[in-house]
C-alpha positions as CSV (number, residue, x, y, z in Angstrom):
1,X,31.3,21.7,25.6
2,X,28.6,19.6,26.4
3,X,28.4,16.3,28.8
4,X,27.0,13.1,28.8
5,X,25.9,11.4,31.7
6,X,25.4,7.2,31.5
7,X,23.1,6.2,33.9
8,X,22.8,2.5,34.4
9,X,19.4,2.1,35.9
10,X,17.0,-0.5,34.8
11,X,13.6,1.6,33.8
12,X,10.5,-0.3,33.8
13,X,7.7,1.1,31.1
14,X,4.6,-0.2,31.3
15,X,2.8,-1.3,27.8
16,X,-1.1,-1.9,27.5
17,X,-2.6,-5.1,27.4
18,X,-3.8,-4.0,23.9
19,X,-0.2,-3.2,22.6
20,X,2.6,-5.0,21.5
21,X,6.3,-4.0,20.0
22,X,7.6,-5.9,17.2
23,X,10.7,-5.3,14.9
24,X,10.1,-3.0,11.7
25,X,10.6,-6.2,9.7
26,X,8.5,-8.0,11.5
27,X,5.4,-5.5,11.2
28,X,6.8,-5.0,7.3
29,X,6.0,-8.8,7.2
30,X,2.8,-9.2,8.9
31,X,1.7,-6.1,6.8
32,X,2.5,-7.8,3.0
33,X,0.7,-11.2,4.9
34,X,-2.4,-8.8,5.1
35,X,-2.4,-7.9,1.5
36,X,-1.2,-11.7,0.3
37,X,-4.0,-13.6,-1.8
38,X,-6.1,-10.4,-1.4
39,X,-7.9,-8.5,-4.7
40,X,-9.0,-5.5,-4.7
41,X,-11.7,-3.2,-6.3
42,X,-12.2,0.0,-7.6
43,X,-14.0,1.5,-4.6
44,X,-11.0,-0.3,-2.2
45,X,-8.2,1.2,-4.2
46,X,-10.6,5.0,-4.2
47,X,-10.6,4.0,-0.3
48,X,-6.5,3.7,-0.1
49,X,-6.3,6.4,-2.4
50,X,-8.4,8.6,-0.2
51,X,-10.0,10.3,-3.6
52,X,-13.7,9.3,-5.0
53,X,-12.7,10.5,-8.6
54,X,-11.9,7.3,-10.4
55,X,-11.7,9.2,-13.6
56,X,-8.3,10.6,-11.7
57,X,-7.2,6.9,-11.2
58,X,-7.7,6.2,-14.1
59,X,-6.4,8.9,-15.5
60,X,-3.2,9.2,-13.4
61,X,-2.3,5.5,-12.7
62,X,-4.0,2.6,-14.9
63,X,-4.1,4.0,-18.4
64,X,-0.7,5.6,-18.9
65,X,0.6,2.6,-17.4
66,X,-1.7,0.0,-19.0
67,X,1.4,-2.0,-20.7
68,X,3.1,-2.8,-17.2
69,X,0.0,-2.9,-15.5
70,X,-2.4,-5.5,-17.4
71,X,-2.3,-9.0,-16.5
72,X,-2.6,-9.6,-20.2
73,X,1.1,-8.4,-20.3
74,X,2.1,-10.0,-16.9
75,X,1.0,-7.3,-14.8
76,X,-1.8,-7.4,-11.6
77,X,-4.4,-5.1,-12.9
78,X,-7.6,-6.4,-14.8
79,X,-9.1,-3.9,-17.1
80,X,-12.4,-3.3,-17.0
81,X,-14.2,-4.0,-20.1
82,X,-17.5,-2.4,-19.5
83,X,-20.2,-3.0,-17.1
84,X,-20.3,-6.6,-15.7
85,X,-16.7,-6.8,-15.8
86,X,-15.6,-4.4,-13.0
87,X,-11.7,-3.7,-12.2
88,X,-9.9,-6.2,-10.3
89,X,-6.5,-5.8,-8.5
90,X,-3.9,-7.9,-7.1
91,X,-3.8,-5.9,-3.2
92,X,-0.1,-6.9,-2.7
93,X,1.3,-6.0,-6.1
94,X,-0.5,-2.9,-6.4
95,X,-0.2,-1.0,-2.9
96,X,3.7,-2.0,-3.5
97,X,3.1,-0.6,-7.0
98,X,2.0,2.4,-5.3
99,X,4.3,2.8,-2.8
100,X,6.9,2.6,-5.3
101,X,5.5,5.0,-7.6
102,X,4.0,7.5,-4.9
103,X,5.9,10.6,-5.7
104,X,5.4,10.1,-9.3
105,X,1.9,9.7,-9.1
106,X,1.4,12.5,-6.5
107,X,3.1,14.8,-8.5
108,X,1.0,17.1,-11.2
């Protein structure tokens, strides 16, 4: 049978300058702030993505899910429609989108 032992010591821990410890909500927070009012491109969502084959992208993510995605149906994507008009994304909605949807897209 095991033991516990309390121990009612005040313990000092010493946190760099450069640190800081905020709640989980509070860094959940700051993080969507980040994102807020931000668009992305194609090369930004490659670079979150960590892949350089945009074919994959769009083969995996924006076509098959064009109806949800488009903003011309409410969504947060703009379509490209050819050179000179080069994909734009709404940050915050998509890396939620993708966070949502990770182990669906991930999955082959």
């Amino acid at each position: 049978m095991s033991q516990t032992i309390e121990i009612n010591t005040p313990i000092q821990i010493l946190i760099p300058s450069h640190l800081k410890i905020v709640e989980i909500e509070e860094y959940e927070s700051l993080k969507k702030k980040d994102l807020m009012g931000q668009t992305w491109t194609m090369d930004d969502l490659k670079e979150r993505l960590q892949t350089t084959d945009e074919d994959w992208i769009k083969e995996k993510i924006l076509y098959p899910n064009r109806e949800i995605l488009d903003v011309r149906n409410g969504g947060f994507v703009r379509y490209s429609k050819g050179k000179g008009n080069p994909w734009k994304f709404n940050a915050l909605e998509m890396a939620k989108y993708l966070q949502e949807n990770w182990a669906n897209i991930m999955s082959d």
